[in-house]
N, C-alpha and C positions, 0 to 999 in steps of 0.2 A: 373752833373750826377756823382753818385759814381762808381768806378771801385774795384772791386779788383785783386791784383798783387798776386799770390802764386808761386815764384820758392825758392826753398832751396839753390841755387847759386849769395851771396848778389850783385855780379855782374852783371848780367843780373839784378836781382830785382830793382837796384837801377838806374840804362841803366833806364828801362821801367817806372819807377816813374817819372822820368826826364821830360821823352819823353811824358808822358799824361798829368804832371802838365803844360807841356809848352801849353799845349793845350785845358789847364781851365778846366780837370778834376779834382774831387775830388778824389785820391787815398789812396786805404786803403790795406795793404802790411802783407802778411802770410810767415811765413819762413819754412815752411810744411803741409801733407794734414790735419792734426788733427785740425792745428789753422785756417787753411781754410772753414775747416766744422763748425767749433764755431761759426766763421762769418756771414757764410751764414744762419746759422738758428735765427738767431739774427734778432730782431724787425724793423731796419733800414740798411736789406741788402743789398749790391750792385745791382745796374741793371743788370750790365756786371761782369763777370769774366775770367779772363784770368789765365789759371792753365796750370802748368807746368804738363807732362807727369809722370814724375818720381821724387818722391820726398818721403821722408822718412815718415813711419807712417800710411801714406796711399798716394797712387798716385792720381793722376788728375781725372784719370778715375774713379774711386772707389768716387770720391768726385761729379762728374757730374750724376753717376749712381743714388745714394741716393738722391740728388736732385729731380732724376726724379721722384721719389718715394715720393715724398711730392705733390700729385695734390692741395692739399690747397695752396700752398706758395704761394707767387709772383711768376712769372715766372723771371729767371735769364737766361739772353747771354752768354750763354759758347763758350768761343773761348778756345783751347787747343794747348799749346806752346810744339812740340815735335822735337827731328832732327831722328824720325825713319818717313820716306816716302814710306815705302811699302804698297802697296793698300790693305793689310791683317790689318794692323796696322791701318790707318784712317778708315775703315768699322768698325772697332771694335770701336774706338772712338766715329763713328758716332753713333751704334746702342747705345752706352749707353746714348746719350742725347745730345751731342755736337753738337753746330750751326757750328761750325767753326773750322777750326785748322792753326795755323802759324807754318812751319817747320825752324828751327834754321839753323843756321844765317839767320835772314830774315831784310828786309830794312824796314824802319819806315814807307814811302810810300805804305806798304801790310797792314802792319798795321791799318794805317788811312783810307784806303776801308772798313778795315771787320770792323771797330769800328762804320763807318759810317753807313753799312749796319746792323750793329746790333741794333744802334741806329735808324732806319727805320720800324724793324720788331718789335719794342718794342713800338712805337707811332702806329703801327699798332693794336699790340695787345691791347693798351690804347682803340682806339678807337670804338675796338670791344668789350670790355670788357662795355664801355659808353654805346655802342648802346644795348647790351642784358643788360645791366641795366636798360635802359629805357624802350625796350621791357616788361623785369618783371614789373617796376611798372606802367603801360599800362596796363599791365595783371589784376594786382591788382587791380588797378580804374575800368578794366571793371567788375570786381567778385565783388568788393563793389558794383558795379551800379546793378549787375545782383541781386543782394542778397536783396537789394532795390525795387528792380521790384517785386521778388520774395515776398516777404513781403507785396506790394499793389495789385498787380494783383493774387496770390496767395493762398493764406492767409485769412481766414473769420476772423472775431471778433469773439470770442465765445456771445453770446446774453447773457444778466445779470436782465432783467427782468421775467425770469421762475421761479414761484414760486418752485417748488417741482421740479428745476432739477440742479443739478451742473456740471459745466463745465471749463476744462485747457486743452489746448493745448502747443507743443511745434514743433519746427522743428531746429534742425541743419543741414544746409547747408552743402553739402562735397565740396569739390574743384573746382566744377564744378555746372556751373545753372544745375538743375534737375527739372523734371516736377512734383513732390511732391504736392500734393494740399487739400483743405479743404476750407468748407463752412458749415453754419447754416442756417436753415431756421422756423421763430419761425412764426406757424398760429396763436397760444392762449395760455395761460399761463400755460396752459398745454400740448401742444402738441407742439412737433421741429424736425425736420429733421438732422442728420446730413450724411454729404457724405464729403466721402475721399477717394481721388484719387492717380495714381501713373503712368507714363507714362512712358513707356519702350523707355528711347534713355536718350542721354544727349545735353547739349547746349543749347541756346539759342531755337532749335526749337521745344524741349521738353517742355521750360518753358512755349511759344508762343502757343503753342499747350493744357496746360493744362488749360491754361488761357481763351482760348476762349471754352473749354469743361465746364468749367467750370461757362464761359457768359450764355452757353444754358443751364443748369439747371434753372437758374434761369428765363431766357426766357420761357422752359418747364410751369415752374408753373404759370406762365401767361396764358398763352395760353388755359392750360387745368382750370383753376381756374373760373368758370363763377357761377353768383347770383345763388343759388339754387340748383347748382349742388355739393358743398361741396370740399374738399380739393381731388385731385387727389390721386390715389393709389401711391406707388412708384415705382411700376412694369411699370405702366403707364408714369411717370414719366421719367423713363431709357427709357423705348420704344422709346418715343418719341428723345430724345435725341440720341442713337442709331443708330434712322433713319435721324439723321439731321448730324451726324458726321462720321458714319464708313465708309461710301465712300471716303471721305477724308482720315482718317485712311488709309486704306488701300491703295491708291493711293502714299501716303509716305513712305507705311512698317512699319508702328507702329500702337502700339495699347496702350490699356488702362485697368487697372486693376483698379477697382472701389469696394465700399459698398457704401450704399444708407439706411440708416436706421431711422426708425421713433419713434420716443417715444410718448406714448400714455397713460396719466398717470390716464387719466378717466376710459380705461378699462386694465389698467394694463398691459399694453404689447406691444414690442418692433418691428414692422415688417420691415424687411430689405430685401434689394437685391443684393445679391451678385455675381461680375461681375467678378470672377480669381482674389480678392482680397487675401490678409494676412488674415487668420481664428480671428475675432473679440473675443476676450476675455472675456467671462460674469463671473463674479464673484460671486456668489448667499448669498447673505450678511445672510439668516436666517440660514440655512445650512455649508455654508464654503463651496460650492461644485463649483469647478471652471469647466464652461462650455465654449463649442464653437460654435460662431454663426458663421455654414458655407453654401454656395449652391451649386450648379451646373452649374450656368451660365459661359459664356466663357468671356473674356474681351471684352469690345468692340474695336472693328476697326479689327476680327478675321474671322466674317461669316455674312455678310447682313441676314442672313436668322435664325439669333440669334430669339430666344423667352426667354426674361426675365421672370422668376416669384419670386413674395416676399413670403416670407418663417417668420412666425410668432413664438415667443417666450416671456413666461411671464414675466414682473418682478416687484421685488415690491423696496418698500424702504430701503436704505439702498444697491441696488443693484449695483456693479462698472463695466463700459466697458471699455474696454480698443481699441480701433482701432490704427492699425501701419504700416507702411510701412515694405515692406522686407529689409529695410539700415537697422533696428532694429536686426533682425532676420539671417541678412546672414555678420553683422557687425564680421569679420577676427583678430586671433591675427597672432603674428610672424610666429607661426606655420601652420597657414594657417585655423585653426579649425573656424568654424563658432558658434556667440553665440549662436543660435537656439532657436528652441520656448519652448521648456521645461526650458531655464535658466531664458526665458522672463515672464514664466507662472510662475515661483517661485519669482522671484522678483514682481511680480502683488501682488500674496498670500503674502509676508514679508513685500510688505509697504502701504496695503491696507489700512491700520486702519489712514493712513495721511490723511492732506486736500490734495485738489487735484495740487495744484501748488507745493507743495514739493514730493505729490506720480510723477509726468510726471520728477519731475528734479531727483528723485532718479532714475528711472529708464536709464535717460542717463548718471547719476553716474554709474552706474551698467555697461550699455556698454562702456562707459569711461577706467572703470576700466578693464573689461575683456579682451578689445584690446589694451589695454597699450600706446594709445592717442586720442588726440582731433578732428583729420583729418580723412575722412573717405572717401570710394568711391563713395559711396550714400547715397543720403538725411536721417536723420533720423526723421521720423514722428512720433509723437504720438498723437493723442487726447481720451482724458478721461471723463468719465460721469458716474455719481453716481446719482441717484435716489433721494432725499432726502424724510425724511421721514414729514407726518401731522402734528407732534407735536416736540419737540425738541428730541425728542428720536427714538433711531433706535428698532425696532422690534426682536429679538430674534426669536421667532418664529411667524406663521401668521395661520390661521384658513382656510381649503380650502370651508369651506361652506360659503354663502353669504346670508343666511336666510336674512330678514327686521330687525326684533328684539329680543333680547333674551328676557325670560320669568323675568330677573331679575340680576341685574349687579348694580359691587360695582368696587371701586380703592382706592388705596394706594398710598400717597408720602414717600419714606422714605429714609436712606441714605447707601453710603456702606459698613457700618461699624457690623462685623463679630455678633456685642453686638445687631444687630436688628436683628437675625435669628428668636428667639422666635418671637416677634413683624408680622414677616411676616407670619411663623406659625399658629397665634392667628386669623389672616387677615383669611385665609385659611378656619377655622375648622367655624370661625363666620358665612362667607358667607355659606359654606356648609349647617350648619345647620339650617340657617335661610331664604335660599329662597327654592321656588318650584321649580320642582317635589320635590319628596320624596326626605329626607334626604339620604346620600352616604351611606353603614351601614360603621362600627365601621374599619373594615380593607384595604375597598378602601379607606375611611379617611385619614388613614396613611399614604398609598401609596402616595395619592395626596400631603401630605402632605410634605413627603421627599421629593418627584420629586422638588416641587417649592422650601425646603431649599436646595437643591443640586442644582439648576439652577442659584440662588442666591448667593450662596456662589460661583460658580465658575464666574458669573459675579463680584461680590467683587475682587477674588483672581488675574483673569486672563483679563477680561478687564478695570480692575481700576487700575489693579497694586499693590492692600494692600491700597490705598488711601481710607482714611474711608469715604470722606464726599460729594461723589459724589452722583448725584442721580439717584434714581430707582425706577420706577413706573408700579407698577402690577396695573390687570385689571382682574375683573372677570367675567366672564358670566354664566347665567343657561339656557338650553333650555331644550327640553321635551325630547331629548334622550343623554345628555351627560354636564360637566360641563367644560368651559375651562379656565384657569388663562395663562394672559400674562406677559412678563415680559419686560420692557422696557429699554433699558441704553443710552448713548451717548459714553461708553469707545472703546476700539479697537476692534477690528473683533479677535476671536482665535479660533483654530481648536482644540474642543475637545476634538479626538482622539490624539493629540498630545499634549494636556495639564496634566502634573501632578494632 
């Protein structure tokens, strides 16, 4: 074990060098407190040191003090060699950090006590220092196991056989198991269920807890699913679940903040139920109009005497949800601020136009970023779902009548390039004047005519980027009281009112 010697009197220094090498220590010798503090900050300090009281540069004390001011360090045995014994004098020593003091002239037998005793409190703190070691990575193995768990029990697969639906999930884990959850439920290729959950507690019995809420959905659709009676509402759905869990809820003092929503792509529309969840994000792809799907229900495990109802909303192709937990939403920086849902609603709107596995990881780029790291208090959830559209192209705009068939309809392939304006033009005035009813006269002509080069050219400019060679496919129809032309692209979603 290394010691260090610091007295500025090479007498005594060379006494006490004597006296510790006879006794297999390794000694390491300061001749004032400046070259004593050099020492001790040094990568291979002393265990122990023994500092003289009074020495030039700076004293003992002043060098035990700073010490203590270093809680990273090693911890170091200060014994303090002084010949002042007034009990004003060792208090002061003690409060600066000193284990020990030997008062001069002292016998080598004092010595050898406190060197003993120092070296006892030092295999002490070794050994506590091992044991919260192990403790932490104890810790550690059980937050991988928990995060594991959380992952199988958890965690749905997003389903990859719906034709016309896209789907990415993500969850980061904070420090702690949370009851964070999510599942899919796909009846036909067109119609899926999803719900996403969030359990107010943490630990192990939040996760255990979400895990088997999450058992009985799927039990729910069982139960209510029989030959001929058709897929269960999802009001129906909660109910039943509901009543199979909030007495338990309640009996533990937790509860459950849920949506439950459906996608329905036969008659276009989303119906969900919302249980005290985070307000679901709709993004209306023809428009740019970012809405929110919210209810009035309470969480479950709050009031047995809850009445869930589902609450219906359109949508078509091209359309993005966003579902999140509140870790997204109440994620803190330094300052305390929370990101909240208008930073979350603008980053939904900024990286809409991605696929879905880089829009869910921008958006924990984004809280990433806002909170200035990677650890957080609670789970951050997110699952996202985009609509996809018939044909490889996303719709512009869409038609709200649903007539059988128009009187007469023509289409266009052409590309993005500024140099087809006429071309689209030509498309325009051809169909006009060539199917029934009567021809447009000479001045709505026009009008039709600009609308589709200005819808054109800002799809060219703004969702292609200036890239000439993309494609774009208009559609025209005639019915007996009006004529409509579509326009089709696959480039990024942009808000008109904000486009040059």
């Amino acid at each position: 074990m290394r010691i260090l010697v610091a007295e500025d009197d090479p007498v005594p220094r060379r006494m006490l060098q004597a006296i510790l090498q006879k006794w297999d220590y390794e000694v390491v010798v300061a001749a004032d407190g400046n070259e004593a503090w050099r020492i001790l900050q040094g990568d291979d300090a002393p265990a122990i040191a023994i500092l003289d009281w009074l020495m030039p540069e700076m004293d003992g004390v002043e060098v035990c003090r700073r010490m203590r001011q270093r809680p990273d360090a090693p911890y170091v045995y200060v014994i303090l060699l002084t010949s002042k014994d007034r009990k004003e004098d060792i208090i002061e020593g003690m409060e600066a950090g000193a284990d020990d003091y030997l008062i001069k002239p002292f016998e080598s037998h004092r010595l050898q006590v406190r060197l003993r005793a120092g070296r006892r409190i030092l295999d002490l703190q070794a050994a506590l220092l091992a044991s919260v070691q192990q403790v932490a990575q104890a810790r550690e193995r059980e937050n991988e196991i928990g995060a594991r768990i959380q992952q199988t029990l958890l965690l749905g697969r997003p389903p990859h056989s719906l034709d016309g639906v896209e789907i990415a999930a993500l969850t980061i884990p904070s420090q702690q198991i949370d009851g964070d959850f999510y599942d899919f439920f796909q009846h036909s290729s067109c119609c899926m269920d999803v719900v996403v959950g969030d359990v107010m507690g943490k630990g192990v019995p939040a996760a255990l807890f979400g895990a088997a809420v999450k058992s009985h959905f799927l039990r729910a659709l069982g139960r209510l699913t029989s030959p001929g009676r058709g897929i269960p509402e999802p009001e129906e759905i909660v109910a039943h679940v509901h009543s199979e869990v909030t007495g338990e809820f309640i009996g533990l003092d937790m509860f459950m903040t849920l949506c439950y929503a459906r996608f329905d792509q036969a008659h276009g529309k989303v119906t969900f139920v919302d249980a005290g969840h985070t307000k679901t994000i709709h993004l209306v792809q023809a428009t740019g109009e970012l809405r929110t799907l919210e209810g009035d229900s309470l969480p479950l495990g709050i009031s047995e005497r809850e009445v869930y109802r589902q609450v219906a909303a359109p949508c078509a192709a091209g359309d993005l949800f966003c579902f999140y937990s509140d870790g997204i939403t109440e994620a803190r920086r330094e300052d305390g601020e929370m990101f909240g849902f208008d930073r979350l609603a603008a980053a939904v709107r900024r990286n809409a136009h991605l696929d879905l596995d880089a829009f869910v990881e921008s958006l924990r780029r984004a809280v990433t970023e806002f909170s200035g790291g990677d650890t957080f208090a609670d789970d951050l959830t997110c699952v996202a779902v985009r609509i996809k559209p018939a044909s490889p192209y996303h719709p512009i705009t869409s038609s709200p009548h649903q007539e059988a068939a128009p009187l007469a309809a023509a289409s266009m392939e052409t590309r993005s390039a500024l140099s087809e304006l006429p071309a689209i033009r030509a498309f325009v005035r051809a169909f006009c004047l060539n199917s029934p009813p009567a021809p447009l006269d000479s001045g709505r002509l026009i009008e039709l005519e600009l609308a589709v080069n200005e819808a054109a050219s800002n799809i060219m400019r703004h969702a292609y980027d200036g890239l000439p060679d993309m494609p774009i496919r208009i559609e025209a129809e005639a019915y007996p009281d009006r004529t409509v032309i579509r326009l089709y692209n696959t480039g990024k979603s942009f808000d008109p009112a904000a486009a040059p």
